[in-house]
NUFI-461382 format. One record per residue (C-alpha): residue in three letters; z, y, x. Coordinates in steps of 0.5 Angstrom, whole numbers, plus 2048, in hexadecimal, padded with zeros to 3 digits. Example, Ala and Ser with C-alpha at 12.3 -4.5 7.8 and 13.67 -1.06 7.14 Angstrom:
2
Ala8107F7819 Ser80E7FE81B 
//
This chain:
529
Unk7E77D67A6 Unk7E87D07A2 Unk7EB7D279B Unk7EE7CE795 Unk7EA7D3791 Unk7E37D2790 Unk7E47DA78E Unk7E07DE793 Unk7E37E1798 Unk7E77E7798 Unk7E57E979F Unk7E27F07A0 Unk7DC7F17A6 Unk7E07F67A8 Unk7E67F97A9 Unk7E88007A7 Unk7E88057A1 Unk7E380379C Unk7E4804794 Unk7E77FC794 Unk7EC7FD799 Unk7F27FC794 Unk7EF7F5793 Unk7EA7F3799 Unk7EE7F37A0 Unk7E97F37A7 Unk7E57ED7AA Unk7EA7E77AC Unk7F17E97A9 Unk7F47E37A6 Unk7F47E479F Unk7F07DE79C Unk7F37DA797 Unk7F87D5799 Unk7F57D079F Unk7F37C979E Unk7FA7C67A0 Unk7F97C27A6 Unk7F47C77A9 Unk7F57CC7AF Unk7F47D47AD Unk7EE7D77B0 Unk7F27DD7B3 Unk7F97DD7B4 Unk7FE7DF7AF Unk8027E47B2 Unk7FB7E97B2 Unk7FC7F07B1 Unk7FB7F07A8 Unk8027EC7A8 Unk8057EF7AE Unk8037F67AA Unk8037F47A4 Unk8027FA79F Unk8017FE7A5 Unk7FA7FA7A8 Unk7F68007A7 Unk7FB8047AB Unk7FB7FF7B0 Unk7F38007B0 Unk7F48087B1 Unk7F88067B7 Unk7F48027BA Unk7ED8067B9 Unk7ED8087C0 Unk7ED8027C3 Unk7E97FE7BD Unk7E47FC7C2 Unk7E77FA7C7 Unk7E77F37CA Unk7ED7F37CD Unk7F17FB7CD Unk7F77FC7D1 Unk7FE7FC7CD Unk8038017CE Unk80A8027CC Unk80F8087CC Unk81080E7C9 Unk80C8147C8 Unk81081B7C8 Unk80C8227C5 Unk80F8287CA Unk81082E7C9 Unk80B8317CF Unk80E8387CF Unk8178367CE Unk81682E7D1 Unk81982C7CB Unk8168267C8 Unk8158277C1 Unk8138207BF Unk8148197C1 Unk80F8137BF Unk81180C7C1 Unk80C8067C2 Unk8118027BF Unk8108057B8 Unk8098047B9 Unk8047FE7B6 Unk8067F97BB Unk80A7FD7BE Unk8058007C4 Unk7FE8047C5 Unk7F98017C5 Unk7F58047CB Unk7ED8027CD Unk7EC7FF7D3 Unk7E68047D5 Unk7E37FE7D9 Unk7DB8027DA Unk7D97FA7DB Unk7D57F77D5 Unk7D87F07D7 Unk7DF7F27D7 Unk7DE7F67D1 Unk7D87F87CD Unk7DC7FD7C9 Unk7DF8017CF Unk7D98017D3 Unk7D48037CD Unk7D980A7CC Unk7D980B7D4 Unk7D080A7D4 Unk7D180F7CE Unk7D68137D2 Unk7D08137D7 Unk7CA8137D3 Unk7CD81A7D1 Unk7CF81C7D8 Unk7C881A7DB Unk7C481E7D5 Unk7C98247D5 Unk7C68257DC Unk7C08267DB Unk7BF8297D3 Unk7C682D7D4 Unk7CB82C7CE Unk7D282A7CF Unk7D48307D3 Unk7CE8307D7 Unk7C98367D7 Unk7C28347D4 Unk7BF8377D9 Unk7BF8317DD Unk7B982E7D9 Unk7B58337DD Unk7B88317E3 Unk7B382B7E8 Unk7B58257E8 Unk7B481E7EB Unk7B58177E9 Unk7B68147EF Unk7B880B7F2 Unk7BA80A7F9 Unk7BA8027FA Unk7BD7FD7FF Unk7B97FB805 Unk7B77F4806 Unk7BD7EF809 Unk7B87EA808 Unk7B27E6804 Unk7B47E57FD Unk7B17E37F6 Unk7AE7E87F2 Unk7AB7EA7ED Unk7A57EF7ED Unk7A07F17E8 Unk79B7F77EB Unk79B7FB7E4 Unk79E7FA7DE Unk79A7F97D7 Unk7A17F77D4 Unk7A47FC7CF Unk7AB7FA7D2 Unk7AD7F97D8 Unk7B37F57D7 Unk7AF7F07D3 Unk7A97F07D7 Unk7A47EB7D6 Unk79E7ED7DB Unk79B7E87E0 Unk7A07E97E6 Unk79D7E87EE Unk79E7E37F1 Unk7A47E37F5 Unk7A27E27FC Unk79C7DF7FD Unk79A7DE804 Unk7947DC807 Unk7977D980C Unk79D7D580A Unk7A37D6810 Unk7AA7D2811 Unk7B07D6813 Unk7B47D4819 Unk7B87D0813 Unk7B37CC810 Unk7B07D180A Unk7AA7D2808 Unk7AA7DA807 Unk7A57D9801 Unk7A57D97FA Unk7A07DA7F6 Unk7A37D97EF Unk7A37DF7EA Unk7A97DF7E8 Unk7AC7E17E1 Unk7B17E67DF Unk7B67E17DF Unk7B47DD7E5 Unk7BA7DC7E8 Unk7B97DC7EF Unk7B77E37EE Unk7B97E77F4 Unk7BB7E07F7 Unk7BA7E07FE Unk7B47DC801 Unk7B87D9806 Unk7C17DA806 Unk7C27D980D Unk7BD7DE80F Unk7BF7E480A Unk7C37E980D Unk7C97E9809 Unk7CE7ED80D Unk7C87F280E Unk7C87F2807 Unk7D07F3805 Unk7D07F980A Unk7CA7FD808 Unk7CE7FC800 Unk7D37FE803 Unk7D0804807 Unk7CC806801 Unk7D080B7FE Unk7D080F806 Unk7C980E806 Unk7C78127FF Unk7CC817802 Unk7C9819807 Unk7C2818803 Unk7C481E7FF Unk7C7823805 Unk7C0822808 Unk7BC823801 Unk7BF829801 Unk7BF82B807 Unk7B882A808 Unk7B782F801 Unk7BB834804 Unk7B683580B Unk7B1835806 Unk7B483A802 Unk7B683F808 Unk7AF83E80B Unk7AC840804 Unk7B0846804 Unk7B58437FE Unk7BD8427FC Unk7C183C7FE Unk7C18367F9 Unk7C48307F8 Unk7C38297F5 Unk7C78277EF Unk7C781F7EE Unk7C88197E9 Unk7C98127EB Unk7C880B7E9 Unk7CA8057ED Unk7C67FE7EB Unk7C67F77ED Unk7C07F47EF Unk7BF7ED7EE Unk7C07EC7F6 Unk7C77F07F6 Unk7C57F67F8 Unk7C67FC7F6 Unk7C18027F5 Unk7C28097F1 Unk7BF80C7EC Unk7C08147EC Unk7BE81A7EA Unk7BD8207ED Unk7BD8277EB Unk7BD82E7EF Unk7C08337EE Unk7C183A7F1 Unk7C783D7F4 Unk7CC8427F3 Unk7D08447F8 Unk7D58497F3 Unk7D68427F0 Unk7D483D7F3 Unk7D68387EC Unk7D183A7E7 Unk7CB8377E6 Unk7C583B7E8 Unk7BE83B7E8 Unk7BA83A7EE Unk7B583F7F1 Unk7AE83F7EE Unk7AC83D7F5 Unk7AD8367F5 Unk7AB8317F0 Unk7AB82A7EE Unk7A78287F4 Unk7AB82B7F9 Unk7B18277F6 Unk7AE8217F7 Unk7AB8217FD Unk7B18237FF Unk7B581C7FD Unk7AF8187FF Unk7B181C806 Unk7B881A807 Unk7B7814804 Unk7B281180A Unk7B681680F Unk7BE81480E Unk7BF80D812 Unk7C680B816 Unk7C9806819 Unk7D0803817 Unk7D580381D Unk7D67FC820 Unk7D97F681E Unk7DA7EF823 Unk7D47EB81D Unk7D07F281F Unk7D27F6826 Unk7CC7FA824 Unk7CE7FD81D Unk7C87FB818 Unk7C4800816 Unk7C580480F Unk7BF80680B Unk7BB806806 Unk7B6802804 Unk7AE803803 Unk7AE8037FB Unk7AF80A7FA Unk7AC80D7F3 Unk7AE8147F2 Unk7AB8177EC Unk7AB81E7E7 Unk7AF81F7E2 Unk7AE8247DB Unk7B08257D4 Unk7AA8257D1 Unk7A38237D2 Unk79F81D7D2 Unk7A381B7DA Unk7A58147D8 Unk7AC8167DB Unk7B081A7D7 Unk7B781C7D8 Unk7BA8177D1 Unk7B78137D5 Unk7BA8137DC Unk7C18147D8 Unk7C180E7D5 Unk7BE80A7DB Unk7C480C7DF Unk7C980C7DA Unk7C78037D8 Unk7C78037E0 Unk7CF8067E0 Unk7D18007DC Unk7CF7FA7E0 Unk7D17F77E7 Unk7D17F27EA Unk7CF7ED7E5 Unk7C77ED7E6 Unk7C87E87EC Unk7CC7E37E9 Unk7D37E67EB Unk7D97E97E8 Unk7E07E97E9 Unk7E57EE7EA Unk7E87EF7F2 Unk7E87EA7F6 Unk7EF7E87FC Unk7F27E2800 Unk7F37DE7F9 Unk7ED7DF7F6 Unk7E77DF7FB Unk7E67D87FC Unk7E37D87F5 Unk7DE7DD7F6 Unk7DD7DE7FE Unk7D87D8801 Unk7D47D9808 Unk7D07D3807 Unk7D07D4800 Unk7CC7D87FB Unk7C97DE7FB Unk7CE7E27F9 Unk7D37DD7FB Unk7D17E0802 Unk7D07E7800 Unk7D87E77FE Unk7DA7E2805 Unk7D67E8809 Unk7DA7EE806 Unk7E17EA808 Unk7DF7E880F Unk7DD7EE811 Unk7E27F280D Unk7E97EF811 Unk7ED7F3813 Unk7EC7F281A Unk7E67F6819 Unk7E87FE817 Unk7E2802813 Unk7E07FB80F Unk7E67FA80C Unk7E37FC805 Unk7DE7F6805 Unk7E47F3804 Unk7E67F77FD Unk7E07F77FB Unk7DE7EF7FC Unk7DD7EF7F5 Unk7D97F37F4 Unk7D57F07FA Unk7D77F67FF Unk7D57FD7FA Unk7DB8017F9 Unk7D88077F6 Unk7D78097EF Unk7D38077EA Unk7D280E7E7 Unk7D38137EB Unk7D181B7EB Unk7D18227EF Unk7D78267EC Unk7D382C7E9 Unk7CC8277E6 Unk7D08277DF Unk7D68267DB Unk7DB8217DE Unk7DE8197DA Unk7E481D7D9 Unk7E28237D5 Unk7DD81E7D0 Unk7E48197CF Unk7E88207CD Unk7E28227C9 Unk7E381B7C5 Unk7EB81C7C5 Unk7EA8227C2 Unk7E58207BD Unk7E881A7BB Unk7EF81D7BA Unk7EC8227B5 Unk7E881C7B1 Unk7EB81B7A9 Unk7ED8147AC Unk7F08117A5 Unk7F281579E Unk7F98177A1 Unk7F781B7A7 Unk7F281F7A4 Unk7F68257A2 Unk7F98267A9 Unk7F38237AC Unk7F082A7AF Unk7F682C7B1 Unk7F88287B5 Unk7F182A7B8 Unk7F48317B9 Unk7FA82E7BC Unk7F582A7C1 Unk7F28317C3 Unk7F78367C3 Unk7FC8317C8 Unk8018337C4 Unk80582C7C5 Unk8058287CC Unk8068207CB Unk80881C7D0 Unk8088157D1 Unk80D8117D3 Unk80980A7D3 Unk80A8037D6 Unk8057FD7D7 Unk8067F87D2 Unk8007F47D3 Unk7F87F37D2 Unk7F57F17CC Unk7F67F07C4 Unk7FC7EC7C1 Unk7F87E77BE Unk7F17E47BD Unk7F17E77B6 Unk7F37EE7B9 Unk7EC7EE7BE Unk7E87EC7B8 Unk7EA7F17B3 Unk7EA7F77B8 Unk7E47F47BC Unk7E07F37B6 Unk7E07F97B2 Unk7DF7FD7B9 Unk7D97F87BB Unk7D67FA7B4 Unk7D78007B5 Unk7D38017BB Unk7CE7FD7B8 Unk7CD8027B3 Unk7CC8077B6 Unk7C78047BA Unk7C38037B4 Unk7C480A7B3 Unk7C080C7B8 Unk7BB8077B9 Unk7B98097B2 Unk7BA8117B3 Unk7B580F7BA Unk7B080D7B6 Unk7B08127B0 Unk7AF8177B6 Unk7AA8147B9 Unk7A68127B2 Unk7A78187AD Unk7A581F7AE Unk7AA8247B0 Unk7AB8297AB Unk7AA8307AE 
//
């Protein structure tokens, strides 16, 4: 910021209580000397300092919630506090006697390209939810650590030839910033042409930022319709899938002479680079009680983590279907999976190199992704705004988007979703999802928070009430009713962003460090007995 003053700048790294606040505001507050006349502020005048004035510290502790959000939801009206037993409201709160007269309230976005805050507190949310499945914690027994378990990944089939990327073994310590030798792409010893003139033939070894990986050898003959369909069909495949792993558990266990069992799941949908999904799920067996067909029992000693698998690699070479007919397809197109199938054994300890920290942090990075790994995101599509998406003749992913809307028109009943789902090139399912009994649920981690951040000694002036208000919270003594209004998305100005999102992304990188640094000294020092 240009200043008159040659004095150093006032302006403190991050916003929020330190032993200078009286002195010292957050990150981007216009409080410099006077500017240079003539020339423009770097943020607007009417900032939250100036709009706070002595309050600025208030108005942070109003907004803490959303701190980091890129674009939270602002809302306006009243808040009454009721009186459970008589109706009677005991207190009335309104908006406009609030910091900017809204709350503030995060977007809760999971996808790191709209909001990297939200998303990183939905890939915690799921981290937790995975590991608590397979460990226990979070209301969940830990003796399901003892339960067998696999990490499995059902893939697509091929539509088509395309640029790939592929290294036999790996020597690289990361995978994600592999630097192996791949294989060629597709060499061939004799080099034909398709029916359109291409070679299919590629003898490059691509890198990892290739950008014609996952490109097809040839557009025109990629089947693109095939290829909306099966994205769209996947989330019924994987369905059946699972009903038939069981079932192929359950004979098994009958001619053993066993109880009943059941398969618990946790399941990451991804990308890959050609826009097609595949999963990556975790399986658990359980056993069954039928006096309480909810709780979470282990397994008869007469299966083991062999049966599982080969139970999964059964149901996934077993279970194929064919869609019902469309006028592009009379005949259906056929539903599933493709020949990439890895099932492999999962433990807490040991020397197996798939543990379960690590299948937790695998598929809560996959919940916060989506379409952007093949060069394409936007929001839902309609009439007005397909055109700019949607070419048949254009790009790989210009024609995946023209295929979910051609075959899902109207006239065409049961593939209609293709439609909805266009920007998501057909897929309309989760990207995380569960059994309903494999662990807790996003609610009860969001309430925990609620209760946590409620009890927490936010500034000097709440710390006397500070547990008490935690007792009013868990004896329900009170109800609070929200009587709220939409009142736009966004920070007021560039300033507001700025202070909020600086102090949030601060944060967040303090963490991590923290981590980072108490991974290495358990790795490196002995531990204490």
């Amino acid at each position: 910021m240009t200043s008159s003053s040659s004095a150093p700048s006032t302006l403190a790294l991050v916003p929020g209580k330190t032993e200078q606040q009286l002195t010292f505001p957050g990150t981007g507050a216009k409080v410099e000397t006077d500017p240079t006349p003539g020339v423009a502020p770097l943020f607007a005048r009417d900032s939250a300092l100036t709009r706070a004035g002595e309050g600025y510290y208030t108005w942070l502790d109003h907004i803490w919630s959303a701190a980091g959000c890129s674009a939270p939801v602002r809302l306006h009206g009243q808040v009454l506090t009721v009186d459970p037993h008589t109706g009677v409201v005991l207190s009335t709160l309104r908006t406009s006697l609030l910091p900017d007269g809204v709350i503030y309230k995060a977007c809760g976005n999971r996808r790191a390209t709209v909001c990297p805050s939200c998303a990183e507190t939905y890939r915690r949310d799921a981290y937790q939810l995975v590991r608590s499945g397979l460990a226990g914690g979070k209301g969940v027994d830990e003796s399901v650590s003892t339960h067998p378990a696999v990490f499995a990944t059902f893939t697509a089939p091929t539509f088509g030839p395309v640029h790939t990327r592929h290294v036999r073994a790996h020597t690289c310590a990361d995978t994600a910033r592999c630097t192996c030798r791949p294989q060629p792409c597709h060499a061939r010893r004799t080099i034909e042409t398709c029916p359109h003139g291409v070679r299919i033939a590629c003898f490059a070894r691509h890198e990892p930022a290739d950008e014609r990986i996952g490109q097809p050898l040839c557009l025109d003959c990629y089947d693109h319709d095939h290829h909306v369909v099966w994205n769209n069909q996947a989330g019924e495949l994987w369905r059946r899938t699972k009903q038939a792993a069981e079932r192929h558990l359950n004979q098994l266990a009958r001619r053993r002479g066993l109880p009943r069992v059941r398969i618990a799941h946790g399941k990451a949908a991804e990308y890959q680079r050609r826009g097609a999904v595949h999963f990556h799920v975790l399986l658990r067996l359980d056993g069954f009680d039928p006096d309480d067909p909810t709780a979470i029992v282990p397994p008869p000693d007469g299966l083991s983590v062999e049966d599982l698998a080969d139970a999964v690699e059964h149901a996934a070479t077993a279970i194929a279907y064919t869609t019902p007919g469309h006028d592009e397809r009379p005949a259906g197109w056929l539903i599933a999976w493709g020949d990439q199938l890895d099932v492999r054994p999962l433990t807490l300890r040991g020397d197996n190199p798939v543990t379960d920290a690590m299948v937790a942090a695998y598929l809560a990075k996959y919940a916060t992704k989506g379409t952007e790994v093949t060069g394409h995101a936007s929001r839902r599509l309609d009439e007005a705004t397909i055109d700019q998406h949607a070419d048949r003749n254009g790009t790989h992913t210009q024609r995946l988007i023209a295929a979910c809307w051609d075959l899902g028109h109207p006239d065409h009943p049961g593939f209609d979703g293709l439609r909805r789902w266009a920007h998501m090139l057909g897929f309309g399912g989760h990207f995380f999802t569960k059994a309903r009994r494999y662990s807790t649920t996003f609610a009860a981690l969001r309430a925990a928070r609620v209760r946590y951040r409620r009890a927490q000694d936010t500034s000097q002036e709440y710390a006397a009430d500070a547990f008490d208000r935690q007792a009013d919270l868990d004896d329900e003594t009170t109800l609070i009713i929200g009587d709220l209004s939409y009142a736009g998305s966004g920070w007021k100005t560039t300033g507001d962003a700025l202070l909020a999102n600086t102090a949030a992304d601060q944060a967040r990188q303090r963490r991590a460090i923290g981590r980072e640094e108490l991974a290495h000294q358990l790795a490196t020092e002995p531990i204490a007995a």
